[in-house]
Every structure is written in C-alpha cells, then in structure tokens.
C-alpha positions in Angstrom: -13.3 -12.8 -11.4 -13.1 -15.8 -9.0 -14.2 -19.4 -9.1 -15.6 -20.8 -6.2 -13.9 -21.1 -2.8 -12.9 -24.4 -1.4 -11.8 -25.5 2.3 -10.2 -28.2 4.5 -13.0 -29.0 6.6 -10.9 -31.2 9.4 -14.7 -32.3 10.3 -15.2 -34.1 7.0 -11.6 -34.8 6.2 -12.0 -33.3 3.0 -12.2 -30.2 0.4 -15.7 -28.6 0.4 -17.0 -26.1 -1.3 -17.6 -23.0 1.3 -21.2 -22.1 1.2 -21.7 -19.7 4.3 -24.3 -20.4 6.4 -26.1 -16.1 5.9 -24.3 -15.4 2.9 -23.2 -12.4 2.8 -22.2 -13.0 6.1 -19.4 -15.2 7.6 -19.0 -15.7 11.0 -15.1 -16.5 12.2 -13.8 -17.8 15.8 -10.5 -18.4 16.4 -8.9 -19.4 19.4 -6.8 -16.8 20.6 -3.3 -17.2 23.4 -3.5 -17.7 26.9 -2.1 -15.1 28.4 0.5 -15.8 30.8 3.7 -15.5 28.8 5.6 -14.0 25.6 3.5 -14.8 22.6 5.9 -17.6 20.2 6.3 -18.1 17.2 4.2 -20.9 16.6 1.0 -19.1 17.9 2.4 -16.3 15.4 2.0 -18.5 12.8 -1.2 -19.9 13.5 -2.9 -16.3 13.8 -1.0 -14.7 10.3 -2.7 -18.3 8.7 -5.9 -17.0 9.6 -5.3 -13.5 8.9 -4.6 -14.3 5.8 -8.3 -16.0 5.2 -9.8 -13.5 7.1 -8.2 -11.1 4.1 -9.1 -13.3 1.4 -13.0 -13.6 2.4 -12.9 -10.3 3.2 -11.4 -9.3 -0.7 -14.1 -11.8 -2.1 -17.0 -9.4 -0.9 -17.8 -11.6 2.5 -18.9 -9.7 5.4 -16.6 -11.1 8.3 -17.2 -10.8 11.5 -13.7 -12.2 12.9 -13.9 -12.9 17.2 -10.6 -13.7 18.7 -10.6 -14.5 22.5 -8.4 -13.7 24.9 -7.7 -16.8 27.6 -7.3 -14.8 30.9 -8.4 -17.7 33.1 -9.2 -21.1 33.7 -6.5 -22.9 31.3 -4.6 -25.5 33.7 -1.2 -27.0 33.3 -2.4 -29.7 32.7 -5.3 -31.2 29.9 -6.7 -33.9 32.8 -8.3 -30.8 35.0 -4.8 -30.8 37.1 -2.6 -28.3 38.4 -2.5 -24.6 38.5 -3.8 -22.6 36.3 -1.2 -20.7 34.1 -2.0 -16.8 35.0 -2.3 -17.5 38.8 0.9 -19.2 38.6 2.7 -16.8 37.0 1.1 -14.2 38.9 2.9 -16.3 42.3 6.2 -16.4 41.1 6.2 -12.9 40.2 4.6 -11.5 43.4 1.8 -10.0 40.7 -1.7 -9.3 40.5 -3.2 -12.2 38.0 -4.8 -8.9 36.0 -1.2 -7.4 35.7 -0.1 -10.4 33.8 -2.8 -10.7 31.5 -2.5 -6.7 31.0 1.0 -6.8 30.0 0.8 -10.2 28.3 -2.3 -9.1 26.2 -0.6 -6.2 25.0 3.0 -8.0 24.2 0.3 -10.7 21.9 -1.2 -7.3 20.2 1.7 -5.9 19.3 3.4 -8.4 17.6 0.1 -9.2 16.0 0.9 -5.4 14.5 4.3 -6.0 13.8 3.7 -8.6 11.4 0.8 -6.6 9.8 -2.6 -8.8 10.6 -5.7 -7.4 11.1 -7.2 -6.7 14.5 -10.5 -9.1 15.2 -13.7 -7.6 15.2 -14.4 -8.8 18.6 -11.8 -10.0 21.0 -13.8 -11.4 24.4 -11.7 -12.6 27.4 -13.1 -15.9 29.3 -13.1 -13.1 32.8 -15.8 -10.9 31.1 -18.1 -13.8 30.3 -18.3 -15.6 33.8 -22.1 -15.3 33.8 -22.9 -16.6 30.4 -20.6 -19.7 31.6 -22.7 -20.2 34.3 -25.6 -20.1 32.6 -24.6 -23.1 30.0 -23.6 -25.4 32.6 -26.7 -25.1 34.0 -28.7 -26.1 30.9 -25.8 -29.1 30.4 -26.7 -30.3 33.8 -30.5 -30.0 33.0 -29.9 -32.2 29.9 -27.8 -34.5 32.2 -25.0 -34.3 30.4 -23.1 -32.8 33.2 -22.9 -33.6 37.3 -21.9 -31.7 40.1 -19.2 -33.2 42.2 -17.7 -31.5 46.0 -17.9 -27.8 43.9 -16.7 -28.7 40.8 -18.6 -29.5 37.7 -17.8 -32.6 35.1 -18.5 -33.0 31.4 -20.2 -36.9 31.4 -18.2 -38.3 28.2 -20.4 -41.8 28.3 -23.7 -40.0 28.9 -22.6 -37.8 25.3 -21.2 -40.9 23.5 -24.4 -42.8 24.1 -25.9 -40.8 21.6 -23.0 -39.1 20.2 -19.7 -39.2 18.6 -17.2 -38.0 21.1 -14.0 -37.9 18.9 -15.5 -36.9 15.4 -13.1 -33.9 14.9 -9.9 -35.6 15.9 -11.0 -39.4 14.8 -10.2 -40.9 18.1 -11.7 -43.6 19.2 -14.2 -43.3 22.7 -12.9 -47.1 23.2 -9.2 -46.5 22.1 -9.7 -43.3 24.7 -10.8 -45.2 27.9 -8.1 -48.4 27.5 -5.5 -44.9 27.4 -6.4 -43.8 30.6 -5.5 -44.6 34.3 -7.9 -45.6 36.6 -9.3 -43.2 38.8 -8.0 -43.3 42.3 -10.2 -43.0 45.7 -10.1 -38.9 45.6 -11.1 -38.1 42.0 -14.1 -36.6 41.5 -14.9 -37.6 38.1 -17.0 -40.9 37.1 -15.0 -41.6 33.8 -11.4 -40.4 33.4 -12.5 -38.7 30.4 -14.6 -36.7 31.7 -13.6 -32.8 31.5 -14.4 -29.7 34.2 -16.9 -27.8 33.3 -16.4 -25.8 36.5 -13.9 -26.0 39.5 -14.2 -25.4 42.5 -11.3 -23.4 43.9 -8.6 -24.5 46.7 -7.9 -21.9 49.5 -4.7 -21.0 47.4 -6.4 -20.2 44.3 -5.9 -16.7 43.9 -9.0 -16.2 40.6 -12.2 -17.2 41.9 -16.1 -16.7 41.3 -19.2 -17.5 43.0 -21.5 -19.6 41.1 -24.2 -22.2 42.6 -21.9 -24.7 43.1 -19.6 -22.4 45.0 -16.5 -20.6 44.4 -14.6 -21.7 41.7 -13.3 -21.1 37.7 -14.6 -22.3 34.4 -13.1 -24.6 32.2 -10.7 -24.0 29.5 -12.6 -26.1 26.9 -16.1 -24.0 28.1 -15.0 -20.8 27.5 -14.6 -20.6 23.4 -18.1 -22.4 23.4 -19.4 -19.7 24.8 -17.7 -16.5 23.5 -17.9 -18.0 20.1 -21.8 -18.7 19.9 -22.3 -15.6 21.7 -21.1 -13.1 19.6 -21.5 -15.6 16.5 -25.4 -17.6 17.0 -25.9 -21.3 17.6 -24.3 -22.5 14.5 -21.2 -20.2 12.5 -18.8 -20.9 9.8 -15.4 -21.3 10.3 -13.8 -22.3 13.6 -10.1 -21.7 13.7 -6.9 -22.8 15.7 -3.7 -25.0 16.1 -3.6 -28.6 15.1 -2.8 -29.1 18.6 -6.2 -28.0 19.8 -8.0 -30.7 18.1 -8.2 -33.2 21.0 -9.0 -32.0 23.8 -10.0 -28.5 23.0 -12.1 -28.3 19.9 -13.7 -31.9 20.5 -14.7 -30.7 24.3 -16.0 -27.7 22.4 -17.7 -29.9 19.6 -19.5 -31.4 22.8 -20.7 -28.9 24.8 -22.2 -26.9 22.4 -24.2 -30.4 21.2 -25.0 -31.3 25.1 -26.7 -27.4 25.8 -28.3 -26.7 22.6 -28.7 -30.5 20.4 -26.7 -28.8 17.2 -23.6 -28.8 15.3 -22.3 -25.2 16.3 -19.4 -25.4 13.5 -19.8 -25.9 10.1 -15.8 -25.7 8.7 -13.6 -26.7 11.3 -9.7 -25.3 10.2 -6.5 -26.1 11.5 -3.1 -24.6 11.5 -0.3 -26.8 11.8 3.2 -26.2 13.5 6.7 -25.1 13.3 9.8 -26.5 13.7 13.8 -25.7 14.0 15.7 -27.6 11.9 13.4 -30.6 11.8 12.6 -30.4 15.6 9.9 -29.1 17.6 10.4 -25.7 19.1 10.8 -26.2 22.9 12.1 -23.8 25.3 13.7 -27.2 27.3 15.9 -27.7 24.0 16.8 -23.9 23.2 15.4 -24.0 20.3 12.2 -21.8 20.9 13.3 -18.5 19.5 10.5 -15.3 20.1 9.5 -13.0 17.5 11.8 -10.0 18.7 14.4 -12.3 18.5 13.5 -13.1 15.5 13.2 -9.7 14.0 16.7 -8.6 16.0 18.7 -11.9 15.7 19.4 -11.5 19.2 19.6 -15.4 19.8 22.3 -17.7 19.6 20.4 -19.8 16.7 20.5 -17.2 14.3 23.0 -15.8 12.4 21.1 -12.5 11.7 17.8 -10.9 12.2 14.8 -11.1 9.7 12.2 -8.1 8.5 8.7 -8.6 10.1 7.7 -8.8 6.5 10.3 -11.3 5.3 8.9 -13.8 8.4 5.7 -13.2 7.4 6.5 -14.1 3.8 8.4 -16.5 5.0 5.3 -18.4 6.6 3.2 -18.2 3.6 5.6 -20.1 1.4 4.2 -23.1 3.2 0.3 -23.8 3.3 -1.1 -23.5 6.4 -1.7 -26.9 7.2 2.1 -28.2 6.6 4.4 -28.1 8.6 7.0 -25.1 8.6 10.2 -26.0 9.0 12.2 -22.9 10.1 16.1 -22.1 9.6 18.4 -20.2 9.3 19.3 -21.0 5.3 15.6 -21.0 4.7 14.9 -17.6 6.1 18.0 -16.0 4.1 16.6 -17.4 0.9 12.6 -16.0 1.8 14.4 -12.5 2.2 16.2 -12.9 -1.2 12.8 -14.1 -2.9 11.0 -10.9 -0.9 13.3 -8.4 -2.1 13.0 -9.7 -5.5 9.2 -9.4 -5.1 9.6 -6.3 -4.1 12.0 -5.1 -6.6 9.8 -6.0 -9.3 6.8 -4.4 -8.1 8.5 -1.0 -7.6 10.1 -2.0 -11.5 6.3 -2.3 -12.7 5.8 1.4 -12.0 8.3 2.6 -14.5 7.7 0.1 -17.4 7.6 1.7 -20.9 4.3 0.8 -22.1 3.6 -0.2 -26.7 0.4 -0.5 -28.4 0.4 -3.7 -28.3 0.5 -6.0 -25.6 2.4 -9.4 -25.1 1.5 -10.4 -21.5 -1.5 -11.9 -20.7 -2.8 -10.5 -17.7 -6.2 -12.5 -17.4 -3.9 -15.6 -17.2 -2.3 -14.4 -13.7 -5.6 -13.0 -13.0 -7.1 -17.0 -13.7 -4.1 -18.7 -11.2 -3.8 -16.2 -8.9 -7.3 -16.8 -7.7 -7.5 -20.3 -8.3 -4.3 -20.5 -5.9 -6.2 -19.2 -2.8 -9.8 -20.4 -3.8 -7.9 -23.9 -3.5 -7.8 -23.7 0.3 -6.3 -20.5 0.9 -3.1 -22.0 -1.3 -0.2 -19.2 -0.6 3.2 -21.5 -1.9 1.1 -21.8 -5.1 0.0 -18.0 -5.1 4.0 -17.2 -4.3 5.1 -19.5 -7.3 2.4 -17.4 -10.2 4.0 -14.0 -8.6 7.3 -14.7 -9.5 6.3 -16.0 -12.8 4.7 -12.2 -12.8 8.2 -11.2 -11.5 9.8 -13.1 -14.8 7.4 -11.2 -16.8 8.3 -7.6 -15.9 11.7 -8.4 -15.7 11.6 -9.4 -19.5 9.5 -6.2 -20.2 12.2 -4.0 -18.5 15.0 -5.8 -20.4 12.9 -4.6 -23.9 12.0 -8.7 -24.6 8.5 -8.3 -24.0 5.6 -5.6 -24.5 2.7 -4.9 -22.5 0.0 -1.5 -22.9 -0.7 1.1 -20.9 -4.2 -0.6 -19.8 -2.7 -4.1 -19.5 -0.2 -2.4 -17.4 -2.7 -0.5 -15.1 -4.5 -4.3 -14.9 -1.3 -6.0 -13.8 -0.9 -2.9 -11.1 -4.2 -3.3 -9.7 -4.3 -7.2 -9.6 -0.5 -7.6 -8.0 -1.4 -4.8 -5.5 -4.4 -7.0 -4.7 -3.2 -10.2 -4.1 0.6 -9.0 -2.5 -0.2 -6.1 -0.3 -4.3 -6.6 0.4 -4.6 -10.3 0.6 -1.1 -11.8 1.5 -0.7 -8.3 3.9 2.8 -7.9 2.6 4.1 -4.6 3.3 7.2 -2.8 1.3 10.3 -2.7 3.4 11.0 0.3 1.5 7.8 2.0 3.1 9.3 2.2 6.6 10.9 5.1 5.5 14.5 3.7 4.3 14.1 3.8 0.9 15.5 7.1 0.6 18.5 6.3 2.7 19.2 2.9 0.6 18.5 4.8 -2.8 21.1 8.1 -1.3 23.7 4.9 0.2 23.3 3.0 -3.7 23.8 6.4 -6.1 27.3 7.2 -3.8 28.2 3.4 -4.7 27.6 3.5 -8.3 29.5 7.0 -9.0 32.6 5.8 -6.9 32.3 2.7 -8.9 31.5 5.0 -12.2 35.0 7.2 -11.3 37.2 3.9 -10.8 35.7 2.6 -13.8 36.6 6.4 -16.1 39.9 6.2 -14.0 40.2 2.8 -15.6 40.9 1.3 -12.0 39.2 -2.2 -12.8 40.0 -3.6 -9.4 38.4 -1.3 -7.4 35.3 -1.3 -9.9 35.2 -4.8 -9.9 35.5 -5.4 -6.0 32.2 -3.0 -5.6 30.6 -5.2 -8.1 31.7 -8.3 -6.6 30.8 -7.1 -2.6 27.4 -6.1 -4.2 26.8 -9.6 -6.0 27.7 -11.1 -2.5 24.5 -9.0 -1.4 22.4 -10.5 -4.3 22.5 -6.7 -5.6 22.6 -7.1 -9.8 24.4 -4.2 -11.3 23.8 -3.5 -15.2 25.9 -1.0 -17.1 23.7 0.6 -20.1 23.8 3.6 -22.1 22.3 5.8 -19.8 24.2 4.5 -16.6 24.2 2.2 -14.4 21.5 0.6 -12.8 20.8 -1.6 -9.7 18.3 -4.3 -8.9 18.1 -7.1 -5.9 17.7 -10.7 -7.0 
C-alpha cells in the first residue's frame, strides 16, 4: 500500500510528484567527500539523508542504481579557481604521497558510513580514474564555444552560456547580481569574466597531481568532475541529483552548465538538497571548537559533550529533523533522542511477547495509511517518528491489558514496524550488538536484591534502587508474577 511519492525539487522550488525518468529504474548521484581529511558530521548527515531515500525507493520496488564519487583531486581552497588543491596540500604538510591520503581518508569516510548503518553505493567513481572522459568533455565544450583555452588552463565562458541560458536557475542568483559581486580582474588573470570557472588547470612546477592533456599538464576542475562520473554511469539525463545545501552555488549550478554546454539537455530532473548542522545554534567550525567528529561523538571524548552517543541513537537523532531543516545539535537534545530510541526499542522487543484475543482493537491499516504517507511526503522522517510512538502508545496499552489486538493484526503490526524502523529508517537494535544478554543478566541481579530488601521489609534500600533506576528512565512495575522492567 502506498500513495504516490512526492519531492523537493530545489530546481522548481516546489513538491512534485516523482515520476522516474525509465521506471522501474532510478538513477541517483550524490556528491560524495573530498578526501583530504576526517569525514564530519555534517557530511555524515548529508549522506544518512540520502541513505535514507535511497532505502525508501528501494522498499517502494524502484530499481536504484546509487553512484557516490569519491573527490581525490582537483577540489581547490578556494571556489574562484585559487590556491592549492586540498589532497596535495595535505599530502605537503605530512611529507605523504597524495594517494596515501586519499587511501586512508577514503577508508576513515567508509567506515563511518558503516558505523552509522547506510548502504554502500552501487558505484563509487573517483575524479583520478576518469581523467580521460574529462578530457573528452572539455573538448566538445570548447567545440560549442562555450569554453576557451587560456596559457594551459581551460575556462567555463559564463556570458557565452547566459546568452542563451540561465546561469543561476538552481540557486536563483541573479547573472547581473553575480557580476556587480565580483572584483575586477587584475592584469595576470586568465579568465575573461570573473565568473568564469576552470574547466582545466594547468599545473605550477610545485603541483605535485598532474596529467597530460592537449592543453598541457594540468588537473580538472572540481565542478567537472560530478558532470562527468554522474552521466557516465547514469546517461544524459537521470533522476535525482543529491548533495549539501552548500553545493548549490557554485557546484551544482557549474554542473547544471556544463552538462547543458556539451550535450544541449537538462542532465537532472530532481535536484535535492541536504541542509546543515549546528552546535547550539552556531555553525560547526573547527576555528570555534565547536566541530566535534563522529568518534567523538560516539565516545564523548570531547570537551562539548558530556557523554558519548550510540551510532544508532545519532542516526535517530538526525532523522527527527527533515532533511532539509536545519539540525540543531546538543547535548540536551541528544540525551532526549536516546531516551525516545530506547523507548522505541523497548516497545518493539515488548511487541514480540503480546498476548493476542479474538478480537482486535488496533487498527493496523491506520499506521500502515500514515506511516507511508509520512515518507511519500518528501522522505518526512520527524512525521514518520511521531506515528511510531503513537504505535509505541499502542502496545504499551496492549501490554498493560487496556487494549486487544489478534494474532494476524499482531503479525501485521510486526511486519509493517520492522519495515519502516529497521529496513527504511536503517535503525539497528542496540541490543543486537551482543549486550542484551549482559544488560538482561546486570537487570535480573538488580531486581532480586531489590525483591530481598523489599521481603526483608528494608524500604530504603528498595526504594533507592528504584529511585537510581528512575534516574536512568528505567520504569520498574511490581505485579503478581514479579517484577518487571521497561525504559521510557
């Protein structure tokens, strides 16, 4: 059962109905990290957003064929086609081959990709292994003359595309507003226009990554590179086009105009964006000490945080907000996603044991209904979150004997909860690393000291373990047979 699937396309500015463009087929790029440092948070986020689309199509019957790229060259410190670029750089100041920082950096950006649970891509291309196919576009830009050649490096002409073109469609900038923000160009630039943007660079005697190409040695541009990995592995024109908000202007628009320049079409139908995090209501920046990694994160081995988070707590964490709000993260905030996790959690282990009736009070087909109207409403995950816990309301109230449910309505709930949580959302138990067991052993020694204080009729002592476990938003309920234990 689902209705149809809507998007932000950033294109349009609007909600669309998706309607791929080979149905059954989807075709997904999404910019992946440059590698020259720790992956941070705020790429985490942007690449467990599209994980979790990537899962949803995926569960709707889609056949997704999800390319991430690596950056391993060409990606400047600067967005103007100045200074170093970022891997050679690093690769100075550390006395390193470039390769041995993208080897090691690469694997630290897979890794925690696995440790929050997303999906690997189906195709993951790095900008070195596609040299040639760069090549071969600039040529055909420069044979459309949209492109010139200037002392070995290659230039994107902005005014010879915005003749005929809108340059700025994705980011609504303004070509006019665009050239009154930039400086003049001095006596040694290269470039006609100041927004004009390197196709190709030639490289200085200290570069240390460099390829031969007709216009001499040199690099390709950041912005060329995901126009070319994506239509290669993708075709001329694919679905969805993925990334940060920040990578609307310059990125994605110089990508929006190459791929116009070499082949005359629209290589993007849904453009989506991420948007970013934030510390306490300011941007992560390493120059403030705010930025905090994810194994910090996980270990709370940072002088921000108070205690360490669960991989899976972060990553439910970042789901309570859609993915194009901003997250705002913090200490308080993370302490209350763990409480609403556990619960979560809790309940779904609670739906296993549930004493089933006849007759059935809970309407499963109703949480079916908003459960995928949720994510068919843009990939909605705060709304999906808020129907769970009215699920987790629901078994509660069956546990307590206030509500009924059947065997088959209880095999339905099961099956849809397992869906939507663990599939979809790619929540894993914390209880299936393997301390389950342990916690479960640790809890029944806890409740029979408590049960012997209590027969010994030594209230205080019973009532400080209750108390210390209320503390831990661990519920403890005295029945007939026992007690029994829950988190809230």
């Amino acid at each position: 059962m689902e209705t149809s699937l809507h998007l932000y396309n950033t294109l349009s500015g609007s909600k669309e109905k998706f309607e791929p463009i080979n149905p059954p087929f989807v075709g997904l790029y999404v910019c992946g990290p440059t590698v020259y440092s720790n992956v941070h948070l705020g790429n985490c986020r942007t690449f467990i957003s599209f994980d979790l689309i990537n899962r949803y199509l995926r569960f709707l019957g889609y056949k997704v064929r999800y390319v991430r790229n690596i950056t391993d060259a060409g990606h400047l410190e600067s967005d103007a086609d100045e200074g170093e670029d970022k891997i050679s750089k690093k690769a100075r100041l550390e006395s390193l081959e470039p390769m041995q920082i993208v080897q090691t950096y690469s694997v630290d950006f897979r890794n925690k990709m696995a440790l929050f649970n997303t999906l690997p891509p189906d195709i993951e291309p790095t900008a070195t292994g596609h040299i040639i196919e760069q090549i071969e576009i600039i040529k055909t830009i420069i044979n459309k003359g949209m492109a010139y050649e200037a002392n070995g490096s290659v230039y994107f002409d902005v005014m010879k595309y915005a003749a005929s073109n809108n340059y700025g469609e994705l980011s609504g900038r303004k070509i006019d507003e665009l050239i009154s923000g930039t400086r003049d160009l001095d006596a040694q630039d290269e470039k006609r226009n100041p927004l004009d943007f390197a196709l190709w660079k030639k490289a200085s005697t200290a570069h240390i990554m460099r390829w031969n190409s007709p216009w001499g040695e040199g690099f390709p541009g950041w912005h060329l590179e995901c126009s070319v990995m994506s239509t290669k592995y993708l075709g001329e024109t694919f679905d969805i086009h993925g990334g940060g908000m920040d990578l609307k202007f310059p990125h994605h628009e110089c990508e929006i105009a190459q791929n116009k320049a070499a082949s005359g079409k629209d290589a993007v139908k849904y453009w989506l964006h991420g948007n970013m995090l934030t510390f306490e209501g300011k941007k992560m920046s390493k120059s403030v000490g705010n930025s905090i990694l994810p194994d910090e994160l996980v270990s709370g081995d940072h002088a921000l945080l108070k205690k360490g988070f669960h991989p899976m707590v972060v990553r439910f964490f970042m789901m309570q907000a859609h993915y194009r709000s901003t997250l705002d993260f913090s200490n308080e905030a993370l302490e209350a996603s763990e409480k609403g996790f556990l619960r979560l959690m809790a309940a779904i282990k609670q739906l296993e044991s549930l004493p089933t009736s006849a007759l059935s009070e809970v309407d499963v087909a109703g949480f079916e209904r908003m459960f995928y109207e949720a994510m068919n409403d843009d990939f909605n995950s705060p709304i999906l979150i808020s129907h769970l816990f009215e699920a987790v309301k629901t078994i509660n109230s069956i546990a307590d004997g206030r509500l009924k449910i059947s065997e088959g309505d209880k095999s339905k709930l099961q099956a849809l909860i397992q869906s939507f949580v663990f599939d979809i959302m790619g929540l894993t138990s914390i209880h299936e690393s393997g301390n389950e067991g342990l916690v479960n052993g640790l809890m029944d020694v806890i409740l029979d000291i408590r049960m012997r204080s209590r027969l010994n009729k030594d209230w205080n002592t019973s009532d400080a373990i209750r108390d210390h476990l209320n503390e831990l938003n661990i519920v403890v309920k005295d029945g007939k047979d026992g007690a029994t234990w829950e988190v809230q």
